[in-house]
MARKEDREN-274345 format. One record per residue (C-alpha): x, z, y. Coordinates in nm, 3 decimals, padded with zeros to 5 digits. Layout:
<nodes>
> east_up_north
> X_Z_Y
...
</nodes>
This chain:
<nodes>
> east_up_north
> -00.351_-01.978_-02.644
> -00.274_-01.619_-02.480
> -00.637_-01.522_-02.609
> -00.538_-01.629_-02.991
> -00.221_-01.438_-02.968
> -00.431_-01.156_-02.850
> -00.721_-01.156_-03.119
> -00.397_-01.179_-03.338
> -00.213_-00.873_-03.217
> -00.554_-00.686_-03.299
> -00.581_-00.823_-03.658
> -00.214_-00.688_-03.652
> -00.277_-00.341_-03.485
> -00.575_-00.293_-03.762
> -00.421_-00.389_-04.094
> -00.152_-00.134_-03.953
> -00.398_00.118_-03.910
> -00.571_00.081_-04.252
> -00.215_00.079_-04.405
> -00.133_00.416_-04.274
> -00.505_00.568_-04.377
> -00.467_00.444_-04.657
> -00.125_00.544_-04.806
> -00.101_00.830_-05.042
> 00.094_01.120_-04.960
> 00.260_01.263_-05.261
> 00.511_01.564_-05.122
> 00.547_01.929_-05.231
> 00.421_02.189_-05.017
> 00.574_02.551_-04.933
> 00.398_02.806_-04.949
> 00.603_03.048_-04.682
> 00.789_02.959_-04.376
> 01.144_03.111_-04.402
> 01.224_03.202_-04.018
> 01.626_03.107_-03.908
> 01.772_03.118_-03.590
> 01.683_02.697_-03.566
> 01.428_02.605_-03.786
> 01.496_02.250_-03.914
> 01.170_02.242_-04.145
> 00.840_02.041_-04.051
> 00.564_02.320_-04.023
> 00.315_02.062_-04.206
> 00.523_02.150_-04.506
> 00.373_02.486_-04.493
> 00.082_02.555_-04.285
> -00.283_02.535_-04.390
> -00.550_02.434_-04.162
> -00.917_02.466_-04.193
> -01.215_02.410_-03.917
> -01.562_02.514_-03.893
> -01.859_02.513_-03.598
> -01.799_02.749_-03.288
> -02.067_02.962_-03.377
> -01.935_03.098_-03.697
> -01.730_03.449_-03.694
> -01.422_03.480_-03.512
> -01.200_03.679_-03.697
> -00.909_03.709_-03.890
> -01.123_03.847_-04.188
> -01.385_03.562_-04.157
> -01.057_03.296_-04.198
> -00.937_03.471_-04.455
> -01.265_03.438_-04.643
> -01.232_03.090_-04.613
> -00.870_03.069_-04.770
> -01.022_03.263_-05.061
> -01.277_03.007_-05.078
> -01.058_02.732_-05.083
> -01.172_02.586_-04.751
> -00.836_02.555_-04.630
> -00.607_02.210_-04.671
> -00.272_02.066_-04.626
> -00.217_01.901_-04.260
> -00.060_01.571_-04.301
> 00.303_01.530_-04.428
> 00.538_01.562_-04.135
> 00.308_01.461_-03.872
> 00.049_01.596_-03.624
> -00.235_01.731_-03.698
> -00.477_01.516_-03.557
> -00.890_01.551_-03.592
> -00.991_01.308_-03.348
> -01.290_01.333_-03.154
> -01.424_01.685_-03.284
> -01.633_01.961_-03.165
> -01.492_02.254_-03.430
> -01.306_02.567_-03.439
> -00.952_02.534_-03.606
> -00.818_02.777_-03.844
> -00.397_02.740_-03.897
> -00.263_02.960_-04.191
> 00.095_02.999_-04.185
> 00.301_03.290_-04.441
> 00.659_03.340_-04.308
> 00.918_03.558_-04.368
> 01.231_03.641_-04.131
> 01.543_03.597_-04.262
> 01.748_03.695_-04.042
> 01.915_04.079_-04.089
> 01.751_04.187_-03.703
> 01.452_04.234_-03.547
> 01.348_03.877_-03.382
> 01.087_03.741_-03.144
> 00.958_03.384_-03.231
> 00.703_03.176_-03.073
> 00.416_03.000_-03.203
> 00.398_02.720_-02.971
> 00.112_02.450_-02.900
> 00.212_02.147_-02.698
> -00.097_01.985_-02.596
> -00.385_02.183_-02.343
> -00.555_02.390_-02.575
> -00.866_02.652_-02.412
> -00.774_02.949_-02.600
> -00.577_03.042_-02.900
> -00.542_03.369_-03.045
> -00.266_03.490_-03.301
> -00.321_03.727_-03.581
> -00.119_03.926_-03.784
> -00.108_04.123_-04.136
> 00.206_04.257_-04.279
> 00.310_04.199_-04.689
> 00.093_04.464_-04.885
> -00.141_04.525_-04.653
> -00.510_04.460_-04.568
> -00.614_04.503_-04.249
> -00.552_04.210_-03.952
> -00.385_04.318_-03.572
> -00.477_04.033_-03.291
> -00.140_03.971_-03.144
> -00.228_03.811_-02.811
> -00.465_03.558_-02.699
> -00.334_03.266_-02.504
> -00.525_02.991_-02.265
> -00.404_02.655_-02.118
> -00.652_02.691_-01.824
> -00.395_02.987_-01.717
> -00.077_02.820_-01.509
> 00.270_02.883_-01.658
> 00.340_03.199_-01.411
> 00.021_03.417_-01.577
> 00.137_03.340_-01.897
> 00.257_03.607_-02.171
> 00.515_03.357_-02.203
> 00.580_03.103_-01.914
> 00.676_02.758_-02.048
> 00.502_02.386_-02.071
> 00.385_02.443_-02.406
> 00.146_02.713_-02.506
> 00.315_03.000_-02.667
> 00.222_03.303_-02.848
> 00.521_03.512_-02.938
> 00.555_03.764_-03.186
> 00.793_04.025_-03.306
> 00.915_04.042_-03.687
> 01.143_04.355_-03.815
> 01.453_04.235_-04.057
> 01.335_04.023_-04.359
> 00.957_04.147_-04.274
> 00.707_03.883_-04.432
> 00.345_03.849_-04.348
> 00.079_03.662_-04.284
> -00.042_03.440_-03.976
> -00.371_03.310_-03.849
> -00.371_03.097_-03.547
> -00.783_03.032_-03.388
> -00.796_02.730_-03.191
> -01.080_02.674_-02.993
> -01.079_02.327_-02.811
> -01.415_02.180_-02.650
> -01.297_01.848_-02.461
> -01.327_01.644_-02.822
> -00.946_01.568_-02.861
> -00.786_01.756_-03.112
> -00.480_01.667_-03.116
> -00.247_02.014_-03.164
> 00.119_01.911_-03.174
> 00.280_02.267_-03.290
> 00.606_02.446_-03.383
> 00.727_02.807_-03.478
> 01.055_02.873_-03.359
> 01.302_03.162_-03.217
> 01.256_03.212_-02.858
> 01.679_03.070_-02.814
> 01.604_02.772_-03.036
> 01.255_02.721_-02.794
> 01.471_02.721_-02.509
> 01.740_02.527_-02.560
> 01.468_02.258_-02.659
> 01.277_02.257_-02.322
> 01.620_02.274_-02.129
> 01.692_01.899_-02.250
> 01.317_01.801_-02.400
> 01.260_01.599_-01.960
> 01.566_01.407_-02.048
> 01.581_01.358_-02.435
> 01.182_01.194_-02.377
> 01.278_00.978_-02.062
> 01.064_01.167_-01.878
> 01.277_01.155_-01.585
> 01.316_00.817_-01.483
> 00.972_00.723_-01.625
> 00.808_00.944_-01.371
> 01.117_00.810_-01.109
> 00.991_00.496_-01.194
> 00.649_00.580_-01.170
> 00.614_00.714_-00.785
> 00.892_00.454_-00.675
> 00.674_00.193_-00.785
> 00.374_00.355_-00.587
> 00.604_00.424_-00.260
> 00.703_00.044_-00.262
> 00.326_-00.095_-00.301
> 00.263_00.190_-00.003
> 00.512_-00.044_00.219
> 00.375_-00.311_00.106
> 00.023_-00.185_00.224
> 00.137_-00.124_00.565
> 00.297_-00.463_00.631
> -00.012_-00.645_00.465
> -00.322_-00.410_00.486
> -00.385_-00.542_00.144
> -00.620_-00.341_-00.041
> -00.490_-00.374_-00.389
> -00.215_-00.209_-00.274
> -00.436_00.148_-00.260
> -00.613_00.079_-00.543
> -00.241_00.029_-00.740
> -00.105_00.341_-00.585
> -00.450_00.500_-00.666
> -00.379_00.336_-01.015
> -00.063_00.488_-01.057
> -00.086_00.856_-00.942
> -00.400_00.871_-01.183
> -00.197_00.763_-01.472
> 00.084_00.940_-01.407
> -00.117_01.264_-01.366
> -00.268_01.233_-01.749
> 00.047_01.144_-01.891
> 00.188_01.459_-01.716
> -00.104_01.653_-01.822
> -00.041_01.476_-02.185
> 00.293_01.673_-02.228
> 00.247_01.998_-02.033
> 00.431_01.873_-01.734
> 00.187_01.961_-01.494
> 00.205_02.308_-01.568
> 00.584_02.314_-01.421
> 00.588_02.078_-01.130
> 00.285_02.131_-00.959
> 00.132_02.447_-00.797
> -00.104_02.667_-00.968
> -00.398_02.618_-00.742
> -00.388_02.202_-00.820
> -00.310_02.297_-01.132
> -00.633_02.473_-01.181
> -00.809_02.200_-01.009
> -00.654_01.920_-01.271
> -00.742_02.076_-01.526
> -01.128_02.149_-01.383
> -01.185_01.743_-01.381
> -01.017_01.705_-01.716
> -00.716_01.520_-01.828
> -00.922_01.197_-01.974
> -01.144_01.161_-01.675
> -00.783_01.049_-01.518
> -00.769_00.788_-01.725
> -01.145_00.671_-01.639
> -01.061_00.684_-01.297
> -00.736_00.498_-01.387
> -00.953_00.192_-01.549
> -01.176_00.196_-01.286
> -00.900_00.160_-01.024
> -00.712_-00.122_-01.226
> -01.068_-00.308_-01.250
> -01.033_-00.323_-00.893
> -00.710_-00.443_-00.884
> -00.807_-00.749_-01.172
> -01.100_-00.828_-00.950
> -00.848_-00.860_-00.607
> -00.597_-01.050_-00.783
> -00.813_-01.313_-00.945
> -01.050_-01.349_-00.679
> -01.364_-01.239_-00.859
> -01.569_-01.184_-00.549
> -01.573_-01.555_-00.435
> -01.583_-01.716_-00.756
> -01.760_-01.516_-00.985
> -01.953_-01.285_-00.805
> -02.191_-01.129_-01.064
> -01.905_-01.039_-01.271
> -01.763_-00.919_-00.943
> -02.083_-00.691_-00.887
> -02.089_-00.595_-01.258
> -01.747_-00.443_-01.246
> -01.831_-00.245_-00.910
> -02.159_-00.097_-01.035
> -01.878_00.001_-01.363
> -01.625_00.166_-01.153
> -01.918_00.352_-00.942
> -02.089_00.465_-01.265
> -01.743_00.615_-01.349
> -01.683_00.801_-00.992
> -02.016_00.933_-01.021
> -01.951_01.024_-01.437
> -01.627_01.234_-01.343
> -01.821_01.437_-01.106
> -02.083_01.533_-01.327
> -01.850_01.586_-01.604
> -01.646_01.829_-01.364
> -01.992_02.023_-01.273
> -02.132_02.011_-01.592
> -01.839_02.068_-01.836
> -01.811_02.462_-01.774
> -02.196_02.492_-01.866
> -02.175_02.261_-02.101
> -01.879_02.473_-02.290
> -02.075_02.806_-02.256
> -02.360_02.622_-02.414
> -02.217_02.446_-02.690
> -02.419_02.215_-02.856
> -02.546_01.864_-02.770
> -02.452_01.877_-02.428
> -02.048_01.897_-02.449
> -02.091_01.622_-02.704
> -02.286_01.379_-02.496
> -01.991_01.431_-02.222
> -01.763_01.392_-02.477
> -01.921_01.081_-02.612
> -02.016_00.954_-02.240
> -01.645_00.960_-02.151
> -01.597_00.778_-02.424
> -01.799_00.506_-02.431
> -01.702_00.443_-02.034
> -01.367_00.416_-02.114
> -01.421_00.154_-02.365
> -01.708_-00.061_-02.118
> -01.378_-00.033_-01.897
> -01.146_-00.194_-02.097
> -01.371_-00.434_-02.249
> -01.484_-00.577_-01.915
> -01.101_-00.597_-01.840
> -01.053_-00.870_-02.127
> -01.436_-01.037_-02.041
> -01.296_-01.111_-01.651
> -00.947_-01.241_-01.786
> -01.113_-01.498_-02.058
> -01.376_-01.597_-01.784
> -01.125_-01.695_-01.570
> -00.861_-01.841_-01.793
> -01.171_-02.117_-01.856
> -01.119_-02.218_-01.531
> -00.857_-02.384_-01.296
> -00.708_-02.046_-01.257
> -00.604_-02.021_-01.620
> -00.232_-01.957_-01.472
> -00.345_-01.661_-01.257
> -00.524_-01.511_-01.563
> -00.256_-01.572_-01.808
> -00.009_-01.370_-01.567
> -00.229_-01.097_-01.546
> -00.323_-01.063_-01.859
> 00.051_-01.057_-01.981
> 00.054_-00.723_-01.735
> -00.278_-00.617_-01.891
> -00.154_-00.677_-02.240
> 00.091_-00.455_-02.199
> -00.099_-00.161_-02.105
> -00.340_-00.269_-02.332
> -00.147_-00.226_-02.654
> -00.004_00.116_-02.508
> -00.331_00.272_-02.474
> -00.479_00.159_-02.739
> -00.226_00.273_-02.999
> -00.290_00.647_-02.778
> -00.667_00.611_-02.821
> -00.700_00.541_-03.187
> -00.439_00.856_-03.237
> -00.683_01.048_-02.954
> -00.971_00.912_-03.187
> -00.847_01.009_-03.504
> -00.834_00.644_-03.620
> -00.451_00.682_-03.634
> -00.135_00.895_-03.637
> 00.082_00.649_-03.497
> 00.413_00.787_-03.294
> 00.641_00.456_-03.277
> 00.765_00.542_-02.937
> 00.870_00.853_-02.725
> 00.707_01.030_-02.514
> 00.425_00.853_-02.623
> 00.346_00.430_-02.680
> 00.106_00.482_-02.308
> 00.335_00.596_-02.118
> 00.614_00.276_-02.219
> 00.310_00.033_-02.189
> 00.247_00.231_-01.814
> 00.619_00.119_-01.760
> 00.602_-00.230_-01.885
> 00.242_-00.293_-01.721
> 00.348_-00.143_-01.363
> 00.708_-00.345_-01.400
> 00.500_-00.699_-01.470
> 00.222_-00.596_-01.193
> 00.523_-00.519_-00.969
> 00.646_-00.879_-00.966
> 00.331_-01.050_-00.956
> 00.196_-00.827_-00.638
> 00.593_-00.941_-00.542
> 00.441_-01.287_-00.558
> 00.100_-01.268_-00.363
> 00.337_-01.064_-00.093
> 00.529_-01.337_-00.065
> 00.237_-01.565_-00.086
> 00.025_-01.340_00.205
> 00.381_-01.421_00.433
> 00.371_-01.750_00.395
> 00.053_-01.809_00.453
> 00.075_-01.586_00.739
> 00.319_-01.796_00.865
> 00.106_-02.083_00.823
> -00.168_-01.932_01.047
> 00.020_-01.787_01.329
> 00.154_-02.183_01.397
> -00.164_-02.303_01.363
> -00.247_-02.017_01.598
> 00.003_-02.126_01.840
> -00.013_-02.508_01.836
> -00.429_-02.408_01.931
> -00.255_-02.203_02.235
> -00.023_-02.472_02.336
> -00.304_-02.709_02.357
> -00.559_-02.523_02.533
> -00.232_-02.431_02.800
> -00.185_-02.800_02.763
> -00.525_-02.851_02.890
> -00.578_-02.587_03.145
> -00.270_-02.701_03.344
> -00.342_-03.037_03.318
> -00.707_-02.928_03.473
> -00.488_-02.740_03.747
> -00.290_-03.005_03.812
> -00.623_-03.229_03.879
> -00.750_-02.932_04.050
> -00.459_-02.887_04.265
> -00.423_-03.275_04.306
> -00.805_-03.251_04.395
> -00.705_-02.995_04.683
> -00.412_-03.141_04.834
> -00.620_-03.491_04.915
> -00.903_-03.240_05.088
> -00.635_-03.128_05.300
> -00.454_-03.375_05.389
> -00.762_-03.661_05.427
> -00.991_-03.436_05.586
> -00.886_-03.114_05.720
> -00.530_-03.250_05.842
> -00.692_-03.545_06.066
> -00.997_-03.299_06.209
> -00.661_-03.081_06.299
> -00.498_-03.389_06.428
> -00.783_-03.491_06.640
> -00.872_-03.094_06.751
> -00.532_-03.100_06.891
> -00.546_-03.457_07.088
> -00.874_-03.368_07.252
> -00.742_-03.013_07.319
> -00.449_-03.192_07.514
> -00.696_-03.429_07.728
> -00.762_-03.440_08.118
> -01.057_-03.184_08.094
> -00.854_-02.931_07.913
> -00.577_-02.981_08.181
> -00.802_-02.986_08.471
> -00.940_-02.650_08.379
> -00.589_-02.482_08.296
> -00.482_-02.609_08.631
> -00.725_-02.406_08.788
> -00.608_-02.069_08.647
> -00.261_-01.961_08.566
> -00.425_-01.695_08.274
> -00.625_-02.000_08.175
> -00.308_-02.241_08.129
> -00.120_-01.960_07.905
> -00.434_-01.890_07.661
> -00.431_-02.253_07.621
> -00.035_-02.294_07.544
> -00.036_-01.997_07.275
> -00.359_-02.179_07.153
> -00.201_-02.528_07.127
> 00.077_-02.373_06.939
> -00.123_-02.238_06.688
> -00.312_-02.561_06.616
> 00.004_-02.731_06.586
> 00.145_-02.432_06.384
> -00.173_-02.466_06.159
> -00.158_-02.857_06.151
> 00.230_-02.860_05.964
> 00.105_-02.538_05.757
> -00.176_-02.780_05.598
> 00.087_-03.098_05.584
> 00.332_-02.872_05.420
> 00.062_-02.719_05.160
> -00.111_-03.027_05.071
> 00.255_-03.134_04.962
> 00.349_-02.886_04.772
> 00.041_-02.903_04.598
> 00.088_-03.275_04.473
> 00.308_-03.297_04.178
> 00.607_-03.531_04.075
> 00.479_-03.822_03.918
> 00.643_-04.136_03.740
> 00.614_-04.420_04.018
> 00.536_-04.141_04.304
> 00.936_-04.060_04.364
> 01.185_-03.873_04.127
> 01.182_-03.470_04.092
> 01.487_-03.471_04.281
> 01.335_-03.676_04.574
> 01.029_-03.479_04.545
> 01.215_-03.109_04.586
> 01.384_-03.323_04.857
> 01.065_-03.353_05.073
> 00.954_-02.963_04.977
> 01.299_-02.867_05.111
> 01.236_-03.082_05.446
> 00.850_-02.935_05.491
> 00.968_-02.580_05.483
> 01.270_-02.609_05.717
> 01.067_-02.754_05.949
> 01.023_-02.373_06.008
> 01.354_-02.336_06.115
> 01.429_-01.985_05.944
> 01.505_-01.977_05.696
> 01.758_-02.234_05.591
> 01.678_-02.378_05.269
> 01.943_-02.595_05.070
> 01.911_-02.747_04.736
> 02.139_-02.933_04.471
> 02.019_-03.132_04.211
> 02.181_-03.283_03.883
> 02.155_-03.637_03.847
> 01.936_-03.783_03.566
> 01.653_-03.524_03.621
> 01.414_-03.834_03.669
> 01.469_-03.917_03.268
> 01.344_-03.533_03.193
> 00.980_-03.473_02.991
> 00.719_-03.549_03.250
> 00.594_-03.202_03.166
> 00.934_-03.060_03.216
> 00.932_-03.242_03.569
> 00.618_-03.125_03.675
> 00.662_-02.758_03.560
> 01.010_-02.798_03.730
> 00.852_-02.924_04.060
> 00.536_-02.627_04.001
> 00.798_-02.352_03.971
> 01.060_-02.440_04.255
> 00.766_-02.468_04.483
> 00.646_-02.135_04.397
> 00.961_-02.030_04.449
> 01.011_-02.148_04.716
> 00.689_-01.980_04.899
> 00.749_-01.641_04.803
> 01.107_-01.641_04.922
> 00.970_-01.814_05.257
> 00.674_-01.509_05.269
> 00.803_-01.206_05.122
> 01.186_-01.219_05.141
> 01.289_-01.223_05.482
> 01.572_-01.413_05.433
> 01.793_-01.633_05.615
> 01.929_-01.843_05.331
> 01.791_-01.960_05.016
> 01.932_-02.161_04.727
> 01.797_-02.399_04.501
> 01.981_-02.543_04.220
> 01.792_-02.756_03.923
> 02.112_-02.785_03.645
> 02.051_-03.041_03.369
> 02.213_-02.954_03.034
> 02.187_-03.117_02.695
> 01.841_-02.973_02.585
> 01.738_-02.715_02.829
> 01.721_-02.704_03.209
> 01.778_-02.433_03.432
> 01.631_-02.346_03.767
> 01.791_-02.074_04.034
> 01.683_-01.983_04.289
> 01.869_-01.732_04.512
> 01.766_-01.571_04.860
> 01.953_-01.276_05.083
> 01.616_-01.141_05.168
> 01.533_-00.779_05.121
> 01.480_-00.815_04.736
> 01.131_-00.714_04.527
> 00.992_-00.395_04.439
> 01.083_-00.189_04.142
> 00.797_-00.161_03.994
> 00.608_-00.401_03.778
> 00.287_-00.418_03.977
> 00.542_-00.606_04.234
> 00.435_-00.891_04.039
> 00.183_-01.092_04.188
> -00.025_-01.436_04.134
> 00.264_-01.652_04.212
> 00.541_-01.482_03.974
> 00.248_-01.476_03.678
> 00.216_-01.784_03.745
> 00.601_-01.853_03.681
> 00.579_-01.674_03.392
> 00.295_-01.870_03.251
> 00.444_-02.190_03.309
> 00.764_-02.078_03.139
> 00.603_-01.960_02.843
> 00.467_-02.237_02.801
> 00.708_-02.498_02.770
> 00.886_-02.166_02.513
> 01.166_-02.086_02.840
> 01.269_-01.769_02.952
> 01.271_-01.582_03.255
> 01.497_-01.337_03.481
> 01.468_-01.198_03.830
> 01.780_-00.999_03.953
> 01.698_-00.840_04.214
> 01.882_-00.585_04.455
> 01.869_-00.484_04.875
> 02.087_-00.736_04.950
> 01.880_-01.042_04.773
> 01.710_-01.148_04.468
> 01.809_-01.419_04.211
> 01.561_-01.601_03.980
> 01.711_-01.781_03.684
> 01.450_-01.981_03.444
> 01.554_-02.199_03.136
> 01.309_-02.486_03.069
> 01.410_-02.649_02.712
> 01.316_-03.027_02.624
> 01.440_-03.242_02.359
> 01.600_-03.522_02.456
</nodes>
């Protein structure tokens, strides 16, 4: 259906077009322009235009040769003069006469880029021709004779003098399209003073880089490409439609200016196609599904790069030269810019055959838009039309349109790229909590694994060590020798020291389990095993119900206090330490106090045991906090469960 409506809207668009060709024009002509202070009068009620190749005569008396000739015609009835794509000179004939009773300056103003003009002059009665000044739109505004965005050539007229004018435009880029006006210099001003704000220029071009700066943001939260290539899209567009009106020539600096001008105003608008083919191909997914249209449109938007350079290198030559050279840019340009715009509509009905028929009828709303724009602009660029329904111009409203529909549909994928962002940071961390899931429960095995080693074989080769060191041969020979008998009393207290160190690990190690005693009987025994030590005193308080916790709650409980426990028992030097396990609706909490000499400052006063805390608690999604001072340190953790 969208592609009917669009095959329609051309049917439309043409039978328009043929309708305005074809109409007669039946006015009367002036024959002299009556200057005034504002002139209210259409000049293409009076001038006469004429154009002929670039290598015939330039002046004045050469034109005038022509008039005589009849070579000159009417331009058409209160409208532009528009030839199209044409490689000619252009002759303007204009007779005015000043009516006002003082000597005046008036402009001859052209308001599209023009590469030189030159104004000539010959008074009532006489014969011979004076060049009045020679203008060119490659100058910026600040080296011209008269600095505005149009291109003017003034000229001075005595009280009620009459005369002639010739106006030489020569033009090589094959658009002549020459948009012109003579006026007073007052009435000129006051014009450009409101002409930003009376064309919407304003808020178009507001629009325009606000619409950029957004998909900028949206880049750097995303690193989406078809962000770039829609800022990319929309400074090249706004740069031609600026160059389209003489903006440029006011807000930018001469030397960019210059350089603007050197690649050529269309060549924007290639680039601009090029850059929105990239954008169709990221938003409907060409690459993966339809990759040899996906390659054809690269190798398009390449061919177009490497165009524009040539073009910039070869268009001064090509201007000196004349000939079949600047028409074969001309015509390359051209014929690019329509492979651009058909490959546009060949991608959307390729993929509107398909299960993304949605995708491609959104986007080709957005392209529609820009579509009818620029097309109504390039059949008046063309010739084909003279067409002026909107202001400034039907492109730079379908620009507005097309950005404002691309704005909300890059709105949507944003908001699609979050979600499904979302989606793969949980899947992300469901993967992480069950590879923790695993690797404790291989510690735990591990650990489990350990604490039988110890206390099966190492504590009973300790045990029996210790009897045999307290037989009657070992007593015999300490009898003998007093230094003997007190090497072998330190030594028996180490082996009995090292015995309870291995009972007490190999506890410690062994978790809580259901059927092996609660978590509160189990941090029972810990609390035991380490004051067996004497200093220092260890005391511990336990809510009831702790037993009906999460097994992995319990055991990360029991894994925790232990470790705890140890450092406060190696590194504190304490006297006193506090345990408290605090049951609360869905989260338990763990502190553990000491009046030790507290931790270091710094961060690499973290060791295995504390990253190990930390581990444990981010796992199970807790939190942790140490306050620590000189006189103690206090470690709170929060464990949540659900009930």
């Amino acid at each position: 259906m969208p592609a009917r409506i669009y095959v329609l809207w051309l049917l439309l668009c043409g039978l328009s077009c043929l309708r305005a060709i074809a109409q007669p024009t039946q006015h009367r002509l002036t024959d002299t322009l009556y200057l005034r202070q504002a002139n209210s009068n259409h000049l293409s009620e009076t001038y006469r235009y004429c154009t002929e190749p670039f290598g015939a005569p330039v002046t004045p008396e050469h034109a005038d040769s022509l008039w005589h000739n009849g070579q000159f015609r009417a331009g058409p009835w209160h409208r532009t003069l528009n030839l199209g794509f044409t490689h000619r000179r252009v002759w303007m004939r204009l007779n005015v006469a000043n009516t006002l009773s003082h000597q005046a300056r008036f402009l001859w103003s052209l308001y599209n880029y023009t590469d030189s003009a030159t104004l000539y002059w010959r008074p009532a009665g006489e014969s011979r021709f004076v060049r009045v000044i020679s203008a060119s739109s490659q100058q910026p505004t600040t080296q011209r004779a008269f600095p505005a965005r149009a291109l003017c050539l003034p000229f001075m007229l005595a009280a009620h003098e009459r005369g002639v004018l010739y106006l030489r435009i020569d033009h090589h880029a094959g658009a002549l399209y020459l948009p012109t006006d003579v006026t007073t210099t007052e009435d000129f001003l006051a014009w450009e003073v409101n002409y930003p704000f009376d064309q919407h220029w304003i808020w178009l071009i507001g629009f325009y880089l606000s619409s950029a700066l957004f998909n900028l943001m949206l880049f750097a939260f995303l690193r989406d490409r078809i962000h770039v290539w829609y800022v990319l899209y929309v400074v090249c567009t706004t740069i031609f439609l600026l160059m389209e009106d003489g903006l440029d020539s006011l807000l930018l600096p001469n030397w960019l200016y210059r350089v603007l001008w050197h690649i050529g105003q269309f060549n924007f608008m290639l680039l601009a196609s090029a850059c929105g083919m990239h954008i169709m191909q990221l938003f409907l997914r060409l690459r993966k599904d339809w990759p040899r249209l996906h390659r054809g449109g690269t190798w398009l938007a390449l061919l177009v790069a490497v165009f524009v350079g040539l073009y910039t290198l070869l268009y001064p030559l090509a201007m000196r030269v004349g000939g079949a050279g600047l028409f074969a840019l001309n015509a390359g340009r051209e014929v690019l810019l329509l492979a651009t715009f058909v490959y546009g509509w060949v991608a959307l009905l390729a993929v509107a055959r398909t299960s993304r028929r949605r995708l491609a009828a959104y986007f080709g709303l957005t392209y529609f838009f820009f579509f009818t724009g620029f097309s109504l602009f390039w059949l008046n660029h063309l010739g084909i039309t003279n067409l002026h329904l909107l202001q400034p111009n039907a492109l730079a409203w379908g620009l507005f349109f097309e950005l404002l529909m691309l704005s909300v549909l890059l709105m949507g994928r944003f908001r699609h790229a979050l979600r499904q962002n979302a989606r793969l940071r949980i899947r992300q961390l469901r993967q992480r909590n069950a590879l923790s899931s695993k690797l404790i429960a291989a510690q735990e095995v591990e650990r489990e694994q350990l604490a039988r080693e110890l206390h099966d074989a190492l504590g009973p080769n300790l045990a029996a060590l210790h009897l045999a060191y307290q037989g009657p041969a070992m007593r015999e020979a300490f009898a003998s020798s007093p230094a003997a008998a007190a090497a072998g009393h330190h030594t028996e207290l180490l082996l009995r020291h090292l015995r309870d160190e291995v009972r007490t690990f190999s506890h410690s190690l062994i978790p809580t389990e259901p059927g092996q005693g609660t978590l509160t009987e189990s941090i029972a025994t810990l609390r035991d095993l380490f004051n067996l030590y004497g200093n220092p005193t260890i005391r511990t308080y336990c809510d009831e119900g702790l037993e009906q916790l999460p097994p992995r709650v319990q055991q990360a409980a029991y894994r925790i206090t232990a470790e705890l426990l140890n450092n406060a028992l190696r590194h504190a030097r304490a006297s006193e330490v506090l345990v408290q396990l605090l049951r609360h609706a869905d989260v338990l909490e763990i502190l553990v106090e000491d009046n030790g000499r507290g931790m270091p400052a710094t961060p690499s006063g973290r060791g295995i045991g504390l990253r190990g805390v930390q581990a444990r608690t981010d796992y199970l999604q807790g939190s942790l906090h140490i306050d620590s001072s000189e006189h103690g340190t206090s470690v709170f953790v929060r464990l949540p469960y659900k009930s």
